[in-house]
Backbone as CSV, one residue per row, in Angstrom:
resi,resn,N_x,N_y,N_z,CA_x,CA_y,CA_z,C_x,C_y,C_z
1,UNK,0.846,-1.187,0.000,0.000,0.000,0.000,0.886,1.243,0.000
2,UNK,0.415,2.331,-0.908,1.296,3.565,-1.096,0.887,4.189,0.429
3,UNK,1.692,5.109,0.692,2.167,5.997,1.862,2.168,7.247,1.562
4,UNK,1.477,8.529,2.007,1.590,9.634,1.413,1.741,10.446,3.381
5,UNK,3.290,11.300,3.228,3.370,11.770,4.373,3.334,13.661,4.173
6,UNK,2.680,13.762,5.026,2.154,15.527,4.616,2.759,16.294,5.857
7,UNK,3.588,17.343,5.437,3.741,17.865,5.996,3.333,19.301,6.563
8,UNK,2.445,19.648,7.127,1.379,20.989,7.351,1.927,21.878,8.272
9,UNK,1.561,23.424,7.804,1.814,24.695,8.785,0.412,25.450,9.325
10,UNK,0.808,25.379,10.140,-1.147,25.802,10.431,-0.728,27.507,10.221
11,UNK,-1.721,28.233,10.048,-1.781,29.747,9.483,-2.135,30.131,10.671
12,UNK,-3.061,30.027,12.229,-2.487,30.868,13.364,-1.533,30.714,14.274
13,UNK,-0.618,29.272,14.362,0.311,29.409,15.681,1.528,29.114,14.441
14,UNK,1.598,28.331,13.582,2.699,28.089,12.604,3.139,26.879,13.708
15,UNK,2.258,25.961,13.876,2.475,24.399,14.479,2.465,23.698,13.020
16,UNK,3.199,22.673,13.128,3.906,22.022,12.015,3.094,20.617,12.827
17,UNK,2.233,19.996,11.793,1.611,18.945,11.813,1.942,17.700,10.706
18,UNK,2.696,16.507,11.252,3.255,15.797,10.166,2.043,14.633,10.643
19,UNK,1.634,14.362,9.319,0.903,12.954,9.414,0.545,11.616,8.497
20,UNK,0.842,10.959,8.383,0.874,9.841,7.398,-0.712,9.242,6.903
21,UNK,-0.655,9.881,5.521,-1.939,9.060,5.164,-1.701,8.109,4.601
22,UNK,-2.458,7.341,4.425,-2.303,5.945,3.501,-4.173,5.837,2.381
23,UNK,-3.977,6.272,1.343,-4.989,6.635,0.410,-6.031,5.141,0.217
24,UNK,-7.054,5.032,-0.055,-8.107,4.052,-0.450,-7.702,3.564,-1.400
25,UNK,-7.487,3.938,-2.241,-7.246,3.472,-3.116,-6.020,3.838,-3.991
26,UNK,-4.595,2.703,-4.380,-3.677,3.507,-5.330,-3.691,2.044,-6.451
27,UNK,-3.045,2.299,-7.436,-3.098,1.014,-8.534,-1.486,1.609,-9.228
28,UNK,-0.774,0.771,-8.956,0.622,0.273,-9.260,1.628,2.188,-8.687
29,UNK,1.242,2.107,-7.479,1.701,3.207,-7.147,1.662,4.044,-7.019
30,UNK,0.326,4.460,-7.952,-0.274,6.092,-8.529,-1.406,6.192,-6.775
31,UNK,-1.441,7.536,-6.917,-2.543,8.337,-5.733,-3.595,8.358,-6.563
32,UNK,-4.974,8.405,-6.469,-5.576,9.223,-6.518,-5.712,10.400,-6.052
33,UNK,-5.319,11.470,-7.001,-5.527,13.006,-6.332,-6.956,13.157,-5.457
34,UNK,-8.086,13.277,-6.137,-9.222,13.677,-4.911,-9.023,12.872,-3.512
35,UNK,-8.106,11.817,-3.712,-8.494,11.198,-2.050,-7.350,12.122,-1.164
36,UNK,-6.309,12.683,-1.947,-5.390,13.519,-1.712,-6.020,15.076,-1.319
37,UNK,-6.688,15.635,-2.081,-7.559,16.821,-1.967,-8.829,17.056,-0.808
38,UNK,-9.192,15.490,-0.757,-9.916,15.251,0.435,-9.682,15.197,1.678
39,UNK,-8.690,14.630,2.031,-8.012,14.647,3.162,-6.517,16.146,3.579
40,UNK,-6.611,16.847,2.303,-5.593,18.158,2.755,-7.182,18.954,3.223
41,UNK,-8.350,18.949,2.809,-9.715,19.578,2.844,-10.256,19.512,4.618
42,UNK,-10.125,18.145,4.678,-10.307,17.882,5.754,-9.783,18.289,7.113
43,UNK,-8.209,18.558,6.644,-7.577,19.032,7.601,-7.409,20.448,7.965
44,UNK,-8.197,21.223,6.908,-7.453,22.413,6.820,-8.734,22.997,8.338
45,UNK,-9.975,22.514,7.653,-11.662,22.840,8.714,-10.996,23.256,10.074
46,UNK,-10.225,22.175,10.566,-9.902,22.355,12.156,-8.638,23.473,11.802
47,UNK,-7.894,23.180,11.749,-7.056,24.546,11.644,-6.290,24.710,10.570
48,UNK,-6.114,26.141,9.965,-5.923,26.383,8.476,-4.572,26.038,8.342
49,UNK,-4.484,25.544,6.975,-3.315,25.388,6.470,-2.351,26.184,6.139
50,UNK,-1.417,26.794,5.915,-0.323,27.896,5.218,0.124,27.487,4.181
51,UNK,0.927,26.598,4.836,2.198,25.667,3.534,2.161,24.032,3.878
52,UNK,2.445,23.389,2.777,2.517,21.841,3.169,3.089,21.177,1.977
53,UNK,3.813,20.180,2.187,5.045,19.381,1.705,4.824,17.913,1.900
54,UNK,5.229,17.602,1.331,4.722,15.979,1.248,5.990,15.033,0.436
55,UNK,6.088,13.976,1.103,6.728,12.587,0.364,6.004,11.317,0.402
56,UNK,6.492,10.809,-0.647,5.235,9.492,-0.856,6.465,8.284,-1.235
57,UNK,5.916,7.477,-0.228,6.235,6.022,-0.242,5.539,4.981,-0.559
58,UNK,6.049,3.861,-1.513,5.646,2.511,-1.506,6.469,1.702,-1.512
């Protein structure tokens, strides 16, 4: 299973939130972007995003 690790800046304290997703669905390595877009979406609700960086493993 692919590994997608995100690295987030929140826009009021500039807390650096690292967290490992692991996507629903990938096929020979590839992400699906919306499950990618969904879950940066998700995170931003509770506290906003600034900047974010990411590496992806399989």
């Amino acid at each position: 299973m692919a590994r997608l690790f995100l690295r987030l800046e929140s826009t009021r304290d500039h807390q650096i939130l690292i967290e490992e997703f692991e996507p629903e669905d990938t096929y020979m390595g590839y992400l699906k972007l919306s499950d990618v877009i969904r879950h940066l979406q998700a995170a931003n609700k509770s506290n906003p995003i600034e900047r974010w960086t990411w590496r992806f493993d399989y």
